[in-house]
Wavefront OBJ file of the C-alpha trace (Angstrom):
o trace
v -8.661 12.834 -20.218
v -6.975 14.517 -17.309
v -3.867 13.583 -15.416
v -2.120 14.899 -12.399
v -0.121 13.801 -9.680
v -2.551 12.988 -5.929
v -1.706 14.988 -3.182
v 0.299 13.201 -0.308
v 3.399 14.008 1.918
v 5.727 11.924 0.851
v 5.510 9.617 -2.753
v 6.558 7.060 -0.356
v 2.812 6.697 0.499
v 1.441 3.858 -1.104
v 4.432 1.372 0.133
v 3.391 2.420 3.939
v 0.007 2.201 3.167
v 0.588 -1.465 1.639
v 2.940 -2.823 4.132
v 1.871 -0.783 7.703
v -1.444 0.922 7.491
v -3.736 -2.146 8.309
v -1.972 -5.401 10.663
v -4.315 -7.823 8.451
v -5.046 -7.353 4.485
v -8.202 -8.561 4.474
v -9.696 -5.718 5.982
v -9.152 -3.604 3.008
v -13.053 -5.765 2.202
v -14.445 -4.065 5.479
v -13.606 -0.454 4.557
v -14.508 -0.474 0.786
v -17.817 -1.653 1.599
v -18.127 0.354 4.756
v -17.740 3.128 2.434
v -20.094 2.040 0.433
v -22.652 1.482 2.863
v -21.480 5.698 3.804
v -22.723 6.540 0.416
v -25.823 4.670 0.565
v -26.427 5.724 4.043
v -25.925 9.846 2.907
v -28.301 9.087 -0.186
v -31.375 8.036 2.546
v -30.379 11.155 4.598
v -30.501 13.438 1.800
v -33.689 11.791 0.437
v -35.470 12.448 3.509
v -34.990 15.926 3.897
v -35.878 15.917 0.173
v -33.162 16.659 -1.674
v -32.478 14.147 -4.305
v -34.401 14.389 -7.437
v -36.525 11.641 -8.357
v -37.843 8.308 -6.124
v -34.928 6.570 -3.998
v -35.587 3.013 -3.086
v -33.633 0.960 -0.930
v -30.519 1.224 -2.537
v -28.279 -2.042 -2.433
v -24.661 -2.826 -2.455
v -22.991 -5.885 -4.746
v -20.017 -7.316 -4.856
v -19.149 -8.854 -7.321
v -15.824 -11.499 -7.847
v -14.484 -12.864 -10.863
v -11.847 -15.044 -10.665
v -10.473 -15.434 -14.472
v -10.442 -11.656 -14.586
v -8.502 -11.572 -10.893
v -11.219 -8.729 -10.315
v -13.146 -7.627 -7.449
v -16.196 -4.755 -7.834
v -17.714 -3.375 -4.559
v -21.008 -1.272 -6.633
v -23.017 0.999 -4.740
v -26.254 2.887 -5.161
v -25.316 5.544 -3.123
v -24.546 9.753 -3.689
v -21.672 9.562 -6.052
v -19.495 12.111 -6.967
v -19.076 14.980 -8.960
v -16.038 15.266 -10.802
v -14.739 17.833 -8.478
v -15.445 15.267 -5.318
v -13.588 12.744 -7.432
v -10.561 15.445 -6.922
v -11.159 16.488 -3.684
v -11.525 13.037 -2.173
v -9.374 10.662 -3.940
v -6.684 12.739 -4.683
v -5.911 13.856 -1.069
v -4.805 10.935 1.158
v -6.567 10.454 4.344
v -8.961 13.473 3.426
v -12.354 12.564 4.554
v -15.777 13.781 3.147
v -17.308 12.339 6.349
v -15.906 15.144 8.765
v -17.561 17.938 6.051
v -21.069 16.032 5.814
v -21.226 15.706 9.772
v -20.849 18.903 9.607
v -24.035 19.760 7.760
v -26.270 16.850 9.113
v -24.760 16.109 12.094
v -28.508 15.465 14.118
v -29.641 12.870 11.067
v -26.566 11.294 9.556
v -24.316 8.004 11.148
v -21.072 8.381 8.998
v -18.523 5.703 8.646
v -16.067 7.730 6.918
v -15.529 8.165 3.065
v -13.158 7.740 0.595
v -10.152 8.653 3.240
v -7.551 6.032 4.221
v -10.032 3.290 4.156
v -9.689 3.466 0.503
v -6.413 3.384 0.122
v -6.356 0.042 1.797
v -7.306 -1.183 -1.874
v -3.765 -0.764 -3.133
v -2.316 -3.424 -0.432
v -4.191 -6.440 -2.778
v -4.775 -4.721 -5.905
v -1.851 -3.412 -8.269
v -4.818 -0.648 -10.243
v -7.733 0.522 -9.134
v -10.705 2.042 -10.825
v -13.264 4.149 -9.653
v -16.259 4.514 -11.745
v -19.004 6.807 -10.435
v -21.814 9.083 -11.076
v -23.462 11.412 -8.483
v -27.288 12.388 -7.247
v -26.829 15.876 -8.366
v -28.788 17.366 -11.265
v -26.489 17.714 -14.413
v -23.737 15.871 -13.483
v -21.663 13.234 -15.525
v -20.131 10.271 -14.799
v -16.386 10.175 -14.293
v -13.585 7.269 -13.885
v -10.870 7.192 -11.716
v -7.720 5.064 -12.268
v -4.315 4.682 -10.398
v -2.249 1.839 -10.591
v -0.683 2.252 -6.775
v 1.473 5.406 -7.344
v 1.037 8.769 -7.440
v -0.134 9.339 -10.679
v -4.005 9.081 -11.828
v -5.677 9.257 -14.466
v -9.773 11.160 -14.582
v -11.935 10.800 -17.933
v -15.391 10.575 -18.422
v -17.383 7.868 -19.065
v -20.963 6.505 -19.905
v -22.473 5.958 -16.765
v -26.854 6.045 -16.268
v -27.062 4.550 -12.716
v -26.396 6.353 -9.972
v -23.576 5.457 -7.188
v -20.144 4.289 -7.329
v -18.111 1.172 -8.465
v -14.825 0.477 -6.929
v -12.885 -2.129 -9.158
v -10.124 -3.715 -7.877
v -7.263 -5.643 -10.275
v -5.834 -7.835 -8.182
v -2.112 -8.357 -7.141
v -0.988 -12.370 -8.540
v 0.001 -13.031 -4.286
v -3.998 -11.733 -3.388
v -6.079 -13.467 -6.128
v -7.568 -15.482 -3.403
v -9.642 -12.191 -3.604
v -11.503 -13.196 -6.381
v -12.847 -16.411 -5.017
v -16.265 -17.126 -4.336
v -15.542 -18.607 -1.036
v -12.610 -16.696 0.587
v -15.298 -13.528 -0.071
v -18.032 -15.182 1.359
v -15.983 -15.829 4.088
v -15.320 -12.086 4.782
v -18.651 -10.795 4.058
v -19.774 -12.742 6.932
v -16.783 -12.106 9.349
v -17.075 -8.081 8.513
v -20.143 -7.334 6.936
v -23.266 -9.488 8.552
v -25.147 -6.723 10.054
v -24.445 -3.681 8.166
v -27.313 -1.134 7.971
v -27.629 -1.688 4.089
v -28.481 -4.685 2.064
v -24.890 -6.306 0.436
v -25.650 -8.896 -2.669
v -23.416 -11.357 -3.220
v -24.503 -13.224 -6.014
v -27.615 -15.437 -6.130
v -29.198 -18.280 -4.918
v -32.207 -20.409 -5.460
v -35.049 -20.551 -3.127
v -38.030 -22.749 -2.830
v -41.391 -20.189 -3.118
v -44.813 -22.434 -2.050
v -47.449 -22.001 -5.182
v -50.862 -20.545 -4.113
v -53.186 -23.175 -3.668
v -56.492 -23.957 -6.091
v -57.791 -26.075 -2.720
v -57.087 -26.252 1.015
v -56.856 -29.578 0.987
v -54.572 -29.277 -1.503
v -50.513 -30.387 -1.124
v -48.507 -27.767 -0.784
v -46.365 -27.368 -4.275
v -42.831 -25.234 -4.776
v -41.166 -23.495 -7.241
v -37.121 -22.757 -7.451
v -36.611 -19.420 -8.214
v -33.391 -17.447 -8.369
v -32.747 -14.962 -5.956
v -30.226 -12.255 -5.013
v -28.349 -13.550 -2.215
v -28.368 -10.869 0.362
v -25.690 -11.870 3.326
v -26.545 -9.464 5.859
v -29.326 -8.488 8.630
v -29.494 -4.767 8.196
v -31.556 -4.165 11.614
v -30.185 -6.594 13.668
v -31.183 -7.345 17.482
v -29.150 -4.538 19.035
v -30.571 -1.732 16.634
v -34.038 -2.478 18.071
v -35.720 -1.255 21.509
v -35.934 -3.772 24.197
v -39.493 -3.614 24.214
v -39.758 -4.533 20.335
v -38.106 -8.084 20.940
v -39.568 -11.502 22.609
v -37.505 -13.521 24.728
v -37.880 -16.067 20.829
v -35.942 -13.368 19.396
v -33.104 -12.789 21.740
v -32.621 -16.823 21.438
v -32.651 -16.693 18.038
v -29.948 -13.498 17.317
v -27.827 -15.388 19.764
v -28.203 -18.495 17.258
v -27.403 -16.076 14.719
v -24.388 -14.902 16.244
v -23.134 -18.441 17.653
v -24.552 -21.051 15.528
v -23.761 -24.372 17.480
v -23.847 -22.883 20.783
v -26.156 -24.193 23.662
v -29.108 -21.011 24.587
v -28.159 -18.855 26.928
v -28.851 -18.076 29.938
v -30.358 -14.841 30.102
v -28.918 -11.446 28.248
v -28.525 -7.612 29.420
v -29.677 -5.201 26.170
v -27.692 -2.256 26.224
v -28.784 1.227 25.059
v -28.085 4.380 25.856
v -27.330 7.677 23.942
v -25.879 9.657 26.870
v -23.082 10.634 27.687
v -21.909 8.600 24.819
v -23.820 6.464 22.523
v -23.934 2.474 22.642
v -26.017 -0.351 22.377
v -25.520 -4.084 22.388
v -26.666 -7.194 23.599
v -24.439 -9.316 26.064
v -25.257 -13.079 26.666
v -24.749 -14.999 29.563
v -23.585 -18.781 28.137
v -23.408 -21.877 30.316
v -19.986 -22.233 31.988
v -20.132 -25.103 33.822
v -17.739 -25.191 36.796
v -14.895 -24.411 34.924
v -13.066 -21.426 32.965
v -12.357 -23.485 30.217
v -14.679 -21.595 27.517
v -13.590 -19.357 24.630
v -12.976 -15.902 25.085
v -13.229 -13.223 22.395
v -16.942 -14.100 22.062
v -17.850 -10.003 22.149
v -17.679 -8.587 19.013
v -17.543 -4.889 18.607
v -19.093 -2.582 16.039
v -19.179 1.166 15.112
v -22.374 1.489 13.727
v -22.882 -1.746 12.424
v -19.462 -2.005 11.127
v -16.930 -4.452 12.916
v -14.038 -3.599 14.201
v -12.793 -6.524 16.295
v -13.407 -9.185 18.841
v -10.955 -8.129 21.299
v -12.578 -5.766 23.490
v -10.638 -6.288 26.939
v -10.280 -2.634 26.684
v -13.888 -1.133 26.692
v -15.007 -4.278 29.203
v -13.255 -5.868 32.233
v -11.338 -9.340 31.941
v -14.073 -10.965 33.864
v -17.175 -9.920 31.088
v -15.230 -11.784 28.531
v -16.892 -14.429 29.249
v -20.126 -13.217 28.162
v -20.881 -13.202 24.173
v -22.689 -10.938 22.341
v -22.405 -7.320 20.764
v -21.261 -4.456 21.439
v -21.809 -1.027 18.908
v -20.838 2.244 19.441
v -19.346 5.161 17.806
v -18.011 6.730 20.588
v -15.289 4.265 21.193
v -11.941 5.829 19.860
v -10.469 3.232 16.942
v -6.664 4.004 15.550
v -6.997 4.856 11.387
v -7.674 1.691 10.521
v -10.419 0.790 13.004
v -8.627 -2.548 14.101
v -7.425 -1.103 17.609
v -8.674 0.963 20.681
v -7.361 3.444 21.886
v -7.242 4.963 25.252
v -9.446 8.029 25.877
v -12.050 8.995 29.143
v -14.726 7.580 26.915
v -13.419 4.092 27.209
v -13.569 4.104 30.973
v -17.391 5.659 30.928
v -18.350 2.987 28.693
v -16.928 0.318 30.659
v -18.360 1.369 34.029
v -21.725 1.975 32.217
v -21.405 -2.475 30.807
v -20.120 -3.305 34.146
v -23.357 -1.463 36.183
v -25.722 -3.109 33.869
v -24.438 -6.729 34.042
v -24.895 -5.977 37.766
v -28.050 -4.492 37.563
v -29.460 -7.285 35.673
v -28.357 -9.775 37.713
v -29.868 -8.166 40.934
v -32.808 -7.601 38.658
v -33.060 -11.622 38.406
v -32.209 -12.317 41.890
v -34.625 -10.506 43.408
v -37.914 -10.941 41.208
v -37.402 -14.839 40.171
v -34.889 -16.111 42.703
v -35.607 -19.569 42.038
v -34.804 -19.263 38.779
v -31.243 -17.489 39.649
v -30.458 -20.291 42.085
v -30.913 -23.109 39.103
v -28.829 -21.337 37.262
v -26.078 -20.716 39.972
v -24.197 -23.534 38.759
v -23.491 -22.154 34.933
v -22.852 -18.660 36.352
v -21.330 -18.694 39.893
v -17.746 -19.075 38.175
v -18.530 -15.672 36.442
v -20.229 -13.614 39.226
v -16.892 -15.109 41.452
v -14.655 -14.050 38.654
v -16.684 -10.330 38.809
v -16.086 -10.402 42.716
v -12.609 -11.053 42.836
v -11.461 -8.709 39.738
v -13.534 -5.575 39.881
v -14.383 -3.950 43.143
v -17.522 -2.148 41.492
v -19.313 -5.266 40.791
v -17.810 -6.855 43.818
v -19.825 -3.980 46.381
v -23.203 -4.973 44.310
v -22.454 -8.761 43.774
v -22.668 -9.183 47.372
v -26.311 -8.872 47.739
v -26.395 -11.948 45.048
v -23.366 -13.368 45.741
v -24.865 -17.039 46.638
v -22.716 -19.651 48.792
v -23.461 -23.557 48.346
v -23.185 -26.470 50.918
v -22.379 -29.828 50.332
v -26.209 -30.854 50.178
v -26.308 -28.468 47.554
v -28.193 -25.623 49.294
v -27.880 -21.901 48.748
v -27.608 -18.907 50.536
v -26.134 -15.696 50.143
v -23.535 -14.124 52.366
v -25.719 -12.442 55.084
v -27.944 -15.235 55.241
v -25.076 -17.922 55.482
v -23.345 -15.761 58.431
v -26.670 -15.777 59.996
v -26.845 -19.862 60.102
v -23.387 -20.567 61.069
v -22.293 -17.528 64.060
v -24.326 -19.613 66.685
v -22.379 -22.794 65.993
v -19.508 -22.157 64.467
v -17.809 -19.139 65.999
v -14.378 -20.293 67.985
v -12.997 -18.791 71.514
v -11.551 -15.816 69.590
v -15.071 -14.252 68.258
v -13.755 -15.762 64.460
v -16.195 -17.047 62.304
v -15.302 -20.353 61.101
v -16.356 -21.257 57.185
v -15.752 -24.454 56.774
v -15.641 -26.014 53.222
v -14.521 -29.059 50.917
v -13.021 -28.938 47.648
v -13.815 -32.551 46.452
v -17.380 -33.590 48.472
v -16.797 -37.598 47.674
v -12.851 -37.889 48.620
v -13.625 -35.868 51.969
v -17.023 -37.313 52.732
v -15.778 -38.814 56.593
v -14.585 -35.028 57.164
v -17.436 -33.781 56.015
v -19.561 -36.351 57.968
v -17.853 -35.753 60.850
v -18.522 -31.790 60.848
v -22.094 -32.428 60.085
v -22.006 -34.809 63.332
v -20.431 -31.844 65.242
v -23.015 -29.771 64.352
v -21.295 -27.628 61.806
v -22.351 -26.601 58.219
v -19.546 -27.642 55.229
v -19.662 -25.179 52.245
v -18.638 -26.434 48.737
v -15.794 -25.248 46.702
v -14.892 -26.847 43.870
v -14.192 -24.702 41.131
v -10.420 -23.330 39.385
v -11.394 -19.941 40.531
v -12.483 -21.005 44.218
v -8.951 -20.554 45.718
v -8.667 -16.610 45.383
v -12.472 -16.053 45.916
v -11.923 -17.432 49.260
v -8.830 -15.194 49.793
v -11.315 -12.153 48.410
v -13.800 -13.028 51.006
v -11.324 -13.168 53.561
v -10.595 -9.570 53.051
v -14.364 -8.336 53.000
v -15.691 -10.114 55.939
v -14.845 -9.320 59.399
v -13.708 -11.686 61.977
v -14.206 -14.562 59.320
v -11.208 -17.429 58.522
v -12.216 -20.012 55.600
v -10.850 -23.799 56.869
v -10.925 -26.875 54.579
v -12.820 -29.561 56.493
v -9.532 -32.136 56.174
v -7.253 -29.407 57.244
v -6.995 -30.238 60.715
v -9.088 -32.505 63.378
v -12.832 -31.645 64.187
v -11.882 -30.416 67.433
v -9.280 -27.554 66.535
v -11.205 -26.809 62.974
v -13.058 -24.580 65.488
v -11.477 -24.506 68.266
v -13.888 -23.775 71.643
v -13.197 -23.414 75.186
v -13.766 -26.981 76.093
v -10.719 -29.628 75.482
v -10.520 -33.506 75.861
v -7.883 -34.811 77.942
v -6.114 -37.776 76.797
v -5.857 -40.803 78.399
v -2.627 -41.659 77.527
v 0.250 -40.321 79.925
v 3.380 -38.020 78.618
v 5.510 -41.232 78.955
v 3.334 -43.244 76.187
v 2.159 -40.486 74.825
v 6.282 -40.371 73.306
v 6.156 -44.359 72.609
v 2.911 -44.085 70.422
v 5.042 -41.436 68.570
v 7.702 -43.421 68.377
v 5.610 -46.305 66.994
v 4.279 -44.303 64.627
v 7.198 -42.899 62.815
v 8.983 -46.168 62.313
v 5.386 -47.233 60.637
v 5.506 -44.168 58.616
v 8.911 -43.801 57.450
v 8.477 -40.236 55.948
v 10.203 -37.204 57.062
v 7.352 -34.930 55.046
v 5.027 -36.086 57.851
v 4.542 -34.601 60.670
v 3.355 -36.839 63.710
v 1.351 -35.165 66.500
v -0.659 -36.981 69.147
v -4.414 -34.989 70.232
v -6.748 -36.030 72.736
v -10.130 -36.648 70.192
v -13.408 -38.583 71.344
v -13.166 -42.166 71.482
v -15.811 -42.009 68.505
v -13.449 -40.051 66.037
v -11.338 -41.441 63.567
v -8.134 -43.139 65.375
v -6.086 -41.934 62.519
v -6.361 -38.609 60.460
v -4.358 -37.336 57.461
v -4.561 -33.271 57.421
v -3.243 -30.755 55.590
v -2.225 -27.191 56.924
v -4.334 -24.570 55.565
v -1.968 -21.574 54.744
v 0.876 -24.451 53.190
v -1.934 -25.819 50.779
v -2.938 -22.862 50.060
v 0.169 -21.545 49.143
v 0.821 -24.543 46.497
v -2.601 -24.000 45.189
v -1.658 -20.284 44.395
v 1.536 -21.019 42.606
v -0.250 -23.876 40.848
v -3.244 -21.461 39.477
v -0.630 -18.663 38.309
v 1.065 -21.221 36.452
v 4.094 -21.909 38.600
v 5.355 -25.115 38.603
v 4.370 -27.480 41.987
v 8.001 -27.563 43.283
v 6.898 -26.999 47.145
v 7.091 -30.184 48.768
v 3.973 -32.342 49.736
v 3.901 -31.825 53.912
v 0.628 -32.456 55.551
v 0.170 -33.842 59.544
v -0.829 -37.525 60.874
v -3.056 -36.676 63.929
v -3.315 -39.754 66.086
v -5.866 -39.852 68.361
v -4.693 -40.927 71.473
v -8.430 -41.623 73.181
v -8.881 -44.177 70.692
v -8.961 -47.892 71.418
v -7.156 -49.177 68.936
v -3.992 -46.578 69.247
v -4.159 -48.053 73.256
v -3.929 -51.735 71.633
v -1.209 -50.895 69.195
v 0.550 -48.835 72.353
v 0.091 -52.380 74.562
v 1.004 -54.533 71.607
v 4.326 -52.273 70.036
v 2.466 -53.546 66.814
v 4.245 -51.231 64.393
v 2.775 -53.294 61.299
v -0.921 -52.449 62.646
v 0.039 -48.770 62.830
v 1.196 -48.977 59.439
v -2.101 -50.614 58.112
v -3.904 -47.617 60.154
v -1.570 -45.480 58.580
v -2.557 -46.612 54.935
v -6.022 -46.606 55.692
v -5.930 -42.877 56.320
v -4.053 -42.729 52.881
v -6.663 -44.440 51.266
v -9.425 -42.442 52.446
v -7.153 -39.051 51.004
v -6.841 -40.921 47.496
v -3.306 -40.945 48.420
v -2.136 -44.643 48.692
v -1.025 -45.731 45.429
v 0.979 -47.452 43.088
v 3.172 -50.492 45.151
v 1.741 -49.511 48.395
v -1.960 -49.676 47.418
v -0.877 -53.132 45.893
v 0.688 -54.531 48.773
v -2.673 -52.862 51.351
v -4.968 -55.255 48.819
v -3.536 -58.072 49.425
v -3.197 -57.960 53.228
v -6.690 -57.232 52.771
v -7.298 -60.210 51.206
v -5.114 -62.343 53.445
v -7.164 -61.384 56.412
v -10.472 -62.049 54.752
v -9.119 -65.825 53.984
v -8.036 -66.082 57.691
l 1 2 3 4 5 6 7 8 9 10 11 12 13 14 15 16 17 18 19 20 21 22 23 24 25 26 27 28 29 30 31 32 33 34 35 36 37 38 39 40 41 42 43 44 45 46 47 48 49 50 51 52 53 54 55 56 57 58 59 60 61 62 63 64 65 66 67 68 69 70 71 72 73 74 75 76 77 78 79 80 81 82 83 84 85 86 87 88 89 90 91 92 93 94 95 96 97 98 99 100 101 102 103 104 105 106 107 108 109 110 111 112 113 114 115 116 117 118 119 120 121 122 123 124 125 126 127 128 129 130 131 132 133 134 135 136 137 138 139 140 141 142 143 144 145 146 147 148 149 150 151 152 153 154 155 156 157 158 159 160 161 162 163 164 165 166 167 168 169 170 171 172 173 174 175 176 177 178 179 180 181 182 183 184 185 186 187 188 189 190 191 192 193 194 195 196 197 198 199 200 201 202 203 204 205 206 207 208 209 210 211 212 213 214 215 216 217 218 219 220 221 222 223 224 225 226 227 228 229 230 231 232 233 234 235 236 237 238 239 240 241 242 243 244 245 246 247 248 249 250 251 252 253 254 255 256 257 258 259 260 261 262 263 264 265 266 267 268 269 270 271 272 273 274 275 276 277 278 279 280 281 282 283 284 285 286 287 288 289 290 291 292 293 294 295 296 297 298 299 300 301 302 303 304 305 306 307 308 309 310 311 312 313 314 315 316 317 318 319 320 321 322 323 324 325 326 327 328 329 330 331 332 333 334 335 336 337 338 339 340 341 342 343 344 345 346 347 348 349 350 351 352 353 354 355 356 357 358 359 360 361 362 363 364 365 366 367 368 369 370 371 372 373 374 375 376 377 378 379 380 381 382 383 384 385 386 387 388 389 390 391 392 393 394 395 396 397 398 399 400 401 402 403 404 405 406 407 408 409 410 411 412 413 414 415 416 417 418 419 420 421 422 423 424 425 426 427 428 429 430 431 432 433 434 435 436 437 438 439 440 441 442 443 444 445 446 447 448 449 450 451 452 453 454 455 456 457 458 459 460 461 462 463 464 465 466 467 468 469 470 471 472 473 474 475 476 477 478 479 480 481 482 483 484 485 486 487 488 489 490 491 492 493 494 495 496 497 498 499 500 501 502 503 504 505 506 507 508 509 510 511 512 513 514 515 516 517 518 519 520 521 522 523 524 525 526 527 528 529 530 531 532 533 534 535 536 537 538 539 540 541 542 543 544 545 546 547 548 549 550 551 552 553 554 555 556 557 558 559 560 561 562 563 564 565 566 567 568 569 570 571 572 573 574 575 576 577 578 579 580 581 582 583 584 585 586 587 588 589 590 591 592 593 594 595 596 597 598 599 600 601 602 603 604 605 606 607 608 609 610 611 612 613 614 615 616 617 618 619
């Protein structure tokens, strides 16, 4: 037996690597068996280029927990060690075999890392650690390492006829939640579902159909135990695009996100220059809203995961696609739980965000139909893309789609091409006009359509600052809610009606008017309409609503008052009967009808309007 002290900086090493070397414990699962999977990964690499004595199957990784013990064993089948790599490797902190073997096979090999930092991690749950191994070479003997979280080790030999290494872990009394079935389970799945080499976690039985004596024969089963192996080793995103059916994107997806509706369509990701990634990014159903999870991306390096918070490789509006995302390329801090900056980073995100576009340009222009039926469970992202990230924005615009309120589509050229004839006004603007909520503003939007005009519809959390965004990239164009003002100055032409009414009573139907109202927060103007418009109007200034929408959407609390305009129409014959009459009470009923066609009589007031109604239907 041999003992020695390990080589490290300071002997303060294994409290910093306990306490500040990894934000989360449990990923102390992730690294063992990443290195693991290393050593089985360098065993296949060597095999192939022939030298390791003897046949090498597919070698397998267990783990293996017992809880009355307090023990966990991650046991590979991989190259080993000599007793001199036992030294080199384990006995010099945050030294890293992988660096040396790239070295050698760096056109064949796809290294994790080995036996560096990542095994240290062991010593945050376990107070000893052995290391039992035996490696590939010809000759060699088996050897077993032991430390007990300080710098002293201990190195003996040992009996030892398989090949591979076994990293036993005697758990702390605070971490033997280790050792349970379940809690492992639980980690295997989170960290280790699609790693390139088969992990067995125990067994399970399995129902295996019994040849048949006849065809017409019922079918007859046997349980037999077997191992339970809890990953996919070539999962979706390893594989060429032209190896999977549209079945088997669907069904990784269901692999990924069990319970979640299909998706919509995905964009497979490969490429191996300048930088290597691949991936597969979903497009789920959103709806009309924003309200869906993030952190639905997870991210890999080389099977391995790192994390599902990726806002730094893609921009805030992809995260809300799901899906995967694997490359080696991306630069990870020593413990592989955050990014870091690098030029890298940016190359890789303007690579996702030119194939999301691609793809959906790609779908737009082959099966348009099929696009448009999906607008509604994508617009909110393709908006989101358009608003946030001016690279998308300059190719979204070709399938940037705008919907009216009879629910047809059109995209931006195509729209400006329907509307310019009718609804340009006096000063060469082009007019949008749209509705937030179709049924509440149904007589506005009626009464555009009877004008002649189109009525977009915009109805969606995300709606308010797309319109600002489209604002900015289209000339001459204003964007007017369809109840912000009266049909004739919503688009304002050369043309104006004259009123009938004379300064003089122009001022008394004002006058009438604000005693009916009583409210200083609205504003009372008199506008000569046709006859056949509304006599009454409740509208709401377009830059003042907007402003409250703004502070409402960046969370800002709706402290600006509530100020919109009563436009009277003074052609109207019933403001010329209530101007004969000095009815204020009529007013006031007109008033309240305009309230009630906003949704914005209520409580005593809506009340009180009911049962005037009902008194004049009993009359």
């Amino acid at each position: 037996m041999q003992k020695g002290n390990i080589s490290v900086q300071t002997e303060n090493i294994f409290p910093i690597i306990k306490k500040f070397l990894y934000s989360d414990h449990e990923i102390f699962l992730r690294e063992l068996v990443a290195n693991a999977v290393d050593a089985s990964s360098k065993l296949l690499t060597l095999a192939n280029r022939g030298e390791v004595p003897g046949k090498v199957d597919n070698p397998r990784i267990q783990i293996i927990a017992n809880p009355e013990a307090k023990t966990l064993t991650i046991k590979d089948q991989g190259i080993g060690m000599t007793e001199e790599e036992v030294m080199k490797y384990l006995n010099q902190v945050a030294f890293s075999s992988a660096k040396e073997f790239l070295e050698q096979y760096q056109d064949e090999a796809s290294i994790i890392g080995h036996f560096g930092l990542g095994f240290y991690s062991a010593f945050m749950v376990a107070k000893k650690v052995e290391v039992r191994t035996l490696s590939y070479k010809e000759g060699a003997k088996a050897v077993q390492w032991s430390c007990e979280g300080d710098p002293e080790y201990t190195l003996e030999d040992i009996e030892k006829t398989d090949r591979g290494t076994e990293v036993i872990l005697y758990l702390n009394d605070e971490d033997d939640e280790f050792a349970q079935d379940a809690r492992i389970q639980g980690l295997l799945d989170k960290y280790c579902k699609f790693l390139p080499i088969e992990i067995q976690f125990g067994s399970r039985e399995e129902q295996i159909e019994l040849p048949k004596e006849n065809e017409e024969d019922e079918p007859t089963y046997e349980t037999k135990t077997v191992p339970n192996i809890i990953n996919n080793p070539r999962p979706a995103w390893k594989k060429q695009p032209n190896e999977l059916s549209e079945e088997d994107y669907k069904a990784f997806y269901n692999e990924l996100y069990p319970t979640s509706e299909p998706p919509l369509f995905w964009v497979h990701l490969n490429i191996d220059y300048p930088f290597d990634l691949t991936g597969i990014l979903y497009f789920p159903k959103l709806g009309n809203q924003m309200e869906v999870q993030r952190n639905k991306i997870q991210l890999y390096a080389n099977q391995v995961y790192v994390t599902d918070e990726v806002k730094e490789i893609v921009p805030e509006f992809l995260t809300l696609l799901h899906g995967v995302i694997d490359s080696p390329d991306i630069p990870l801090n020593v413990s592989r739980s955050y990014l870091q900056s690098d030029r890298n980073v940016k190359k890789i995100t303007d690579y996702i965000t030119k194939k999301v576009a691609d793809k959906l340009h790609e779908i737009f222009r082959k099966e348009r139909q099929t696009f448009e039926e999906k607008w509604e469970n994508m617009n909110i992202f393709i908006k989101y893309g358009y608003i946030s990230e001016d690279k998308f924005a300059k190719k979204a615009s070709k399938f940037m789609l705008l919907q009216n309120t009879e629910g047809k589509l059109a995209t931006l050229e195509e729209y400006k091409e329907q509307i310019k004839e009718q609804q340009t006004d006096k000063n060469g603007q082009l007019i949008y006009l749209y509705a937030n909520q179709v049924e509440a503003q149904d007589a506005y939007i009626q009464t555009a359509k009877q004008a002649g005009y189109d009525v977009l519809q915009f109805d969606s959390v995300i709606d308010t600052h797309f319109i600002q965004k489209l604002e900015q990239e289209l000339e001459n164009t204003r964007f007017v809610r369809v109840d912000s003002d009266s049909i004739d100055k919503l688009i304002q032409k050369d043309e104006e009606q004259e009123s009938v009414l004379n300064e003089e009573q122009s001022k008394e139907v004002e006058e009438i008017f604000r005693t009916a109202v009583s409210n200083s927060q609205v504003n009372i103007q008199l506008e000569a309409l046709s006859p056949d418009s509304f006599p009454l109007m409740i509208t709401r200034p377009e830059f003042m609503r907007r402003m409250q929408e703004m502070s409402m959407l960046q969370g800002g609390n709706n402290n600006m008052p509530e100020f919109f305009n009563l436009v009277v129409n003074s052609n109207h014959p019933l403001i010329s009967s209530i101007l004969e009459s000095k009815d204020a009470d009529k007013a006031k009923q007109l008033y309240q009808l305009a309230q009630l066609q906003q949704g914005m009589l209520k409580g005593a007031d809506l009340t009180n309007f009911v049962q005037q109604a009902l008194s004049w239907m009993n009359k």
